[in-house]
DRENLO-343682 format. One record per residue (C-alpha): y, z, x; residue in one letter. Coordinates in steps of 0.05 Angstrom, whole numbers, padded with zeros to 5 digits. Each point is the difference from the previous one (the first is absolute). Example, Ala and Ser with C-alpha at 12.3 -4.5 7.8 and 13.67 -1.06 7.14 Angstrom:
<<-00090,00156,00246>,"A">
<<00069,-00013,00027>,"S">
END
This chain:
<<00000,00000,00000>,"X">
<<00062,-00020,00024>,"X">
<<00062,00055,00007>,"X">
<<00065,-00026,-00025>,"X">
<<00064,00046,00020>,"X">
<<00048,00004,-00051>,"X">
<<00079,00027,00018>,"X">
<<00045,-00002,-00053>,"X">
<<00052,00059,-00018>,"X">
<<-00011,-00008,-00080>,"X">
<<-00066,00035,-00025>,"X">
<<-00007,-00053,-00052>,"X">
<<-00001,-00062,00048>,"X">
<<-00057,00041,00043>,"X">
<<-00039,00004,-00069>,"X">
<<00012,-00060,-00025>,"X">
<<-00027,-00042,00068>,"X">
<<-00060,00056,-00001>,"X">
<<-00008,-00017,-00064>,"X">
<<-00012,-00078,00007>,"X">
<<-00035,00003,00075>,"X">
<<-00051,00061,-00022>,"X">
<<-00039,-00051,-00039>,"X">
<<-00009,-00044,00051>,"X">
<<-00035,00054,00041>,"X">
<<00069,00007,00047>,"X">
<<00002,00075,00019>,"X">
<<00074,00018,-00007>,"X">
<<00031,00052,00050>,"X">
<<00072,00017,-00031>,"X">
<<00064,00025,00045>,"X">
<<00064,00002,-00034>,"X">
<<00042,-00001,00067>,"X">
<<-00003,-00041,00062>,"X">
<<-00005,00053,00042>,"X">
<<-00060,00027,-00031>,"X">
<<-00042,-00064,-00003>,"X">
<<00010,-00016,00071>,"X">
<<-00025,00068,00024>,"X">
<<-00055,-00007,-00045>,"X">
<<-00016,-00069,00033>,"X">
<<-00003,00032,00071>,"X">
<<-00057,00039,-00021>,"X">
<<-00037,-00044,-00055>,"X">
<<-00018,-00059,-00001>,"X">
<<00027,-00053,-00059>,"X">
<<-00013,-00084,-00016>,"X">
<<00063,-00009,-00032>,"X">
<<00061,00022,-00016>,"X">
<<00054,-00014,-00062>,"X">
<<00067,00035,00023>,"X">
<<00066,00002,-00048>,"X">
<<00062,-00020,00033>,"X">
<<00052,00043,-00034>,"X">
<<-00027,00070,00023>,"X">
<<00058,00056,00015>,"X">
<<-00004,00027,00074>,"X">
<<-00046,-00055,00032>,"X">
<<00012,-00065,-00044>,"X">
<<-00063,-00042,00001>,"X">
<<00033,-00043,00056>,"X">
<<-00007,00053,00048>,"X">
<<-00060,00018,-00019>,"X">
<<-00033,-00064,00020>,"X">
<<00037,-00006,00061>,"X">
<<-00030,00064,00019>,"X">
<<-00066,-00011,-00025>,"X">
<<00002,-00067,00044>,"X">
<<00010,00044,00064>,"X">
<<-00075,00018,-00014>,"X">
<<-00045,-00039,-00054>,"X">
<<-00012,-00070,-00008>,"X">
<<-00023,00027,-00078>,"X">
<<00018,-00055,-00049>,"X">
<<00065,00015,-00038>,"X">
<<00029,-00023,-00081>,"X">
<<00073,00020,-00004>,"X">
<<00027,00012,-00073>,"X">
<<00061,-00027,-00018>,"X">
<<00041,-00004,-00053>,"X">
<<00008,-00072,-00032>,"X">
<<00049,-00052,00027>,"X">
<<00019,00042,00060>,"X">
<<-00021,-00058,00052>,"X">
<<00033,00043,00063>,"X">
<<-00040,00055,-00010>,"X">
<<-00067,-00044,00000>,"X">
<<00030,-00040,00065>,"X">
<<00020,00066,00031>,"X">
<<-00073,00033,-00016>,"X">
<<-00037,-00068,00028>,"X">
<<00047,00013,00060>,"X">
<<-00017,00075,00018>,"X">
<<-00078,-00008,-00008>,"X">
<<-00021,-00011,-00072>,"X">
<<-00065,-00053,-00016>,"X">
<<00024,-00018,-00080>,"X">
<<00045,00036,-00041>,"X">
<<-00008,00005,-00086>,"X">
<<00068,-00003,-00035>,"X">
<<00011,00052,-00061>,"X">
<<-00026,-00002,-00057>,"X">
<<-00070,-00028,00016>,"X">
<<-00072,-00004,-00032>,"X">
<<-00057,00025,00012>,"X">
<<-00037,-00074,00015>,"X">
<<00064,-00014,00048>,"X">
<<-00007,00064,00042>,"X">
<<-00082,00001,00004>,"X">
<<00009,-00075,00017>,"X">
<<00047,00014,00062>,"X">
<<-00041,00065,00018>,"X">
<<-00070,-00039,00001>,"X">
<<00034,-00055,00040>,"X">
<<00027,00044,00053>,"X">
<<-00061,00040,00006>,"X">
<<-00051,-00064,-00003>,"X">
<<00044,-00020,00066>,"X">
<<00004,00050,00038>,"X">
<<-00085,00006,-00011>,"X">
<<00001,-00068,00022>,"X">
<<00040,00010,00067>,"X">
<<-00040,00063,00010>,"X">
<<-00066,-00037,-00002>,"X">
<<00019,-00051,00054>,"X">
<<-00053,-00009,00060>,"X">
<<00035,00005,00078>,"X">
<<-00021,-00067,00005>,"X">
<<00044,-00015,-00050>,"X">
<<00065,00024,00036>,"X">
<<00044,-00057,00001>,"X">
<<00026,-00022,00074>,"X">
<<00061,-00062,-00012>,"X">
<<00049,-00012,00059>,"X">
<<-00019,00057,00039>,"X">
<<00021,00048,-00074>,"X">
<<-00067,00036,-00024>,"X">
<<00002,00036,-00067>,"X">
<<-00057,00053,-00004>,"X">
<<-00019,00011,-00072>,"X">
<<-00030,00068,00023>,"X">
<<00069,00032,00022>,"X">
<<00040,-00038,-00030>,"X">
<<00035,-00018,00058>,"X">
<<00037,-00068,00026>,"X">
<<-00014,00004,00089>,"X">
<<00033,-00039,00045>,"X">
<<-00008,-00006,00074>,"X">
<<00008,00088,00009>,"X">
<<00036,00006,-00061>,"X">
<<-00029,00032,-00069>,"X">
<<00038,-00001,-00059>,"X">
<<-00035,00040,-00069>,"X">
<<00019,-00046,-00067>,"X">
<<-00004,00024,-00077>,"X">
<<-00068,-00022,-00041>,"X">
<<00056,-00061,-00028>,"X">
<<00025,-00017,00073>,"X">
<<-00071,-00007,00022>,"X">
<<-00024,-00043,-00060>,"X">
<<00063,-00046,00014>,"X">
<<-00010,-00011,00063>,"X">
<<-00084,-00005,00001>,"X">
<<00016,-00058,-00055>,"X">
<<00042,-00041,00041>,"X">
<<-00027,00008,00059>,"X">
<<-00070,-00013,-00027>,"X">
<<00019,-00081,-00005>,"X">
<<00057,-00006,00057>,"X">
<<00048,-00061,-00015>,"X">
<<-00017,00004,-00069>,"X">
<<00063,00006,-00044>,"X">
<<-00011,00053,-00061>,"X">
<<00043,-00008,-00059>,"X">
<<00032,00067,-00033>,"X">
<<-00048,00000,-00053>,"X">
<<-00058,-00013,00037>,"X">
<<00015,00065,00047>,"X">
<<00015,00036,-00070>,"X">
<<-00068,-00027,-00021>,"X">
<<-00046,00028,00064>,"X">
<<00045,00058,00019>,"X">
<<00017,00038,-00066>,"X">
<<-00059,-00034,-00041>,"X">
<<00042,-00005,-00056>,"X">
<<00060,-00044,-00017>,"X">
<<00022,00000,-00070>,"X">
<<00039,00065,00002>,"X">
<<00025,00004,00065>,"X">
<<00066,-00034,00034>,"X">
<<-00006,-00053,00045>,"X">
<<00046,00030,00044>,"X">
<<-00043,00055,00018>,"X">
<<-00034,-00043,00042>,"X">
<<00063,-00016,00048>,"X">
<<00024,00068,-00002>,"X">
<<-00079,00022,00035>,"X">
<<00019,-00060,00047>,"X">
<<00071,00021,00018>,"X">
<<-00026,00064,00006>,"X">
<<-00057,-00007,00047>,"X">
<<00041,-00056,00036>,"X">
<<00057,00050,00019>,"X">
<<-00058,00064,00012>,"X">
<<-00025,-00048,00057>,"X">
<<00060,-00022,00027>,"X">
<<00019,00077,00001>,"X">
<<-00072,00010,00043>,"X">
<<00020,-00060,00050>,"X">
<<-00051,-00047,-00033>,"X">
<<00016,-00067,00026>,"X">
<<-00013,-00033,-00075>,"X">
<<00060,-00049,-00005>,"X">
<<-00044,-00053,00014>,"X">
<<-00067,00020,-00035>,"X">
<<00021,00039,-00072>,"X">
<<00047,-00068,-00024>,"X">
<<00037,-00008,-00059>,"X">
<<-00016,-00067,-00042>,"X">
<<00073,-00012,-00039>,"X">
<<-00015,-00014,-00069>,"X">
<<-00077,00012,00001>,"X">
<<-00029,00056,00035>,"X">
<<-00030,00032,00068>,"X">
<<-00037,-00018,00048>,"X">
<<-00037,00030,00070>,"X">
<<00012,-00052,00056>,"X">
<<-00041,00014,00073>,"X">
END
C-alpha cells in the first residue's frame, strides 16, 4: 500500500482528499503545517505527497523547496483556479503536477496513479539500462545526471524529462508528446507545464556547470530535443 502525505492547514481539505484516496487503498498520513510534515518525512518513509500552497508560517512554496533539499518523493501542488503564477512558481521550486481547486475525485486519483505508476517505472530500471549520451549518464537508480566528476540529484519529473529525450537523441518531441510520456495524462493539464520542467532543469544545470547549451536544445515552435 502506497503512503500518500497530505499538508493542508484546513481539517476539511485533509478529510476530503482522505476521503477520495482511502478507497483506492492510498494510506493517508495528515500534517496540517509544513513544518510538521517535513519532520515527519525525516523519519518515515512516504510515495507521495499533495501539499497546499497557501499555508500560514511555511506557505507550500517553501515547503517544497525544503523538502527538495532531501527527497526526490513525487509532489501535487494545490492551487486555487486560474492562478497560473502560482502553478509556474510551484513547477519552478520542485513540484511534479499540480491540481487546481475545486477538483474531482477521478481528476486527483488520475494524477496520483500517474505519478506513482512513474516513479515504479524509474524505480524498476536495470544498471544496464543507465543511459550514457555525449559523455551525460542519467542513473535511474539515484536519480542522478553525472558528468565527467560532477553529480547533480534531479526530481522524479526532471529525471523522466530528461530519460525521454535522451532515450532517442536528435529526435525532436513536440509539447504534447512530452505531456503524453512524462505526466501520462494530457487532457487536464497545461501545456506549459512542460516548458516550465524544461526551463527549470535547463537553468538547475547551468547553475551545476553542466555544459548543456549544446545537448538540451530548444525546437522554436515545436518542441525539445537531446543532441550528442
Amino acid at each position: 500500500m502506497n503512503t500518500i502525505l497530505l499538508i493542508d492547514d484546513e481539517t476539511k481539505m485533509l478529510n476530503l482528499l482522505e476521503l477520495y484516496l482511502a478507497p483506492h487503498d492510498y494510506s493517508c498520513v495528515k500534517k496540517n503545517n509544513g513544518y510538521d510534515a517535513i519532520q515527519y518525512m525525516k523519519n518515515h518513509p512516504v510515495d507521495l505527497i499533495i501539499l497546499d500552497i497557501m499555508m500560514p508560517e511555511l506557505n507550500g512554496f517553501h515547503t517544497c523547496e525544503k523538502i527538495r533539499k532531501f527527497s526526490t518523493v513525487p509532489i501535487i501542488m494545490l492551487t486555487a483556479r486560474g492562478e497560473k503564477d502560482d502553478i509556474v512558481k510551484g513547477l519552478n521550486v520542485g513540484a511534479d503536477d499540480y491540481i487546481t481547486k475545486p477538483f474531482d475525485e477521478d481528476e486527483l486519483v488520475a494524477r496520483v496513479n500517474a505519478l506513482l505508476r512513474r516513479k515504479t517505472c524509474y524505480e524498476q530500471l536495470e544498471d544496464s539500462e543507465q543511459l550514457t549520451r555525449g559523455g551525460f549518464t542519467l542513473d535511474g537508480h539515484t536519480y542522478t545526471l553525472k558528468y565527467e566528476n560532477q553529480i547533480l540529484s534531479l526530481t522524479l519529473k526532471e529525471y523522466n524529462i530528461l530519460h525521454s529525450l535522451m532515450k532517442n537523441t536528435d529526435r525532436v518531441y513536440t509539447r504534447e508528446q512530452l505531456l503524453l510520456m512524462v505526466w501520462d495524462i494530457n487532457s487536464k493539464t497545461d501545456i506549459r507545464t512542460v516548458d516550465s520542467h524544461i526551463r527549470n532543469l535547463r537553468d538547475k544545470l547551468k547553475k551545476a556547470g553542466f555544459p548543456i547549451e549544446n545537448h538540451l536544445k530548444t525546437i522554436w515552435g515545436i518542441g525539445y530535443q537531446w543532441k550528442i
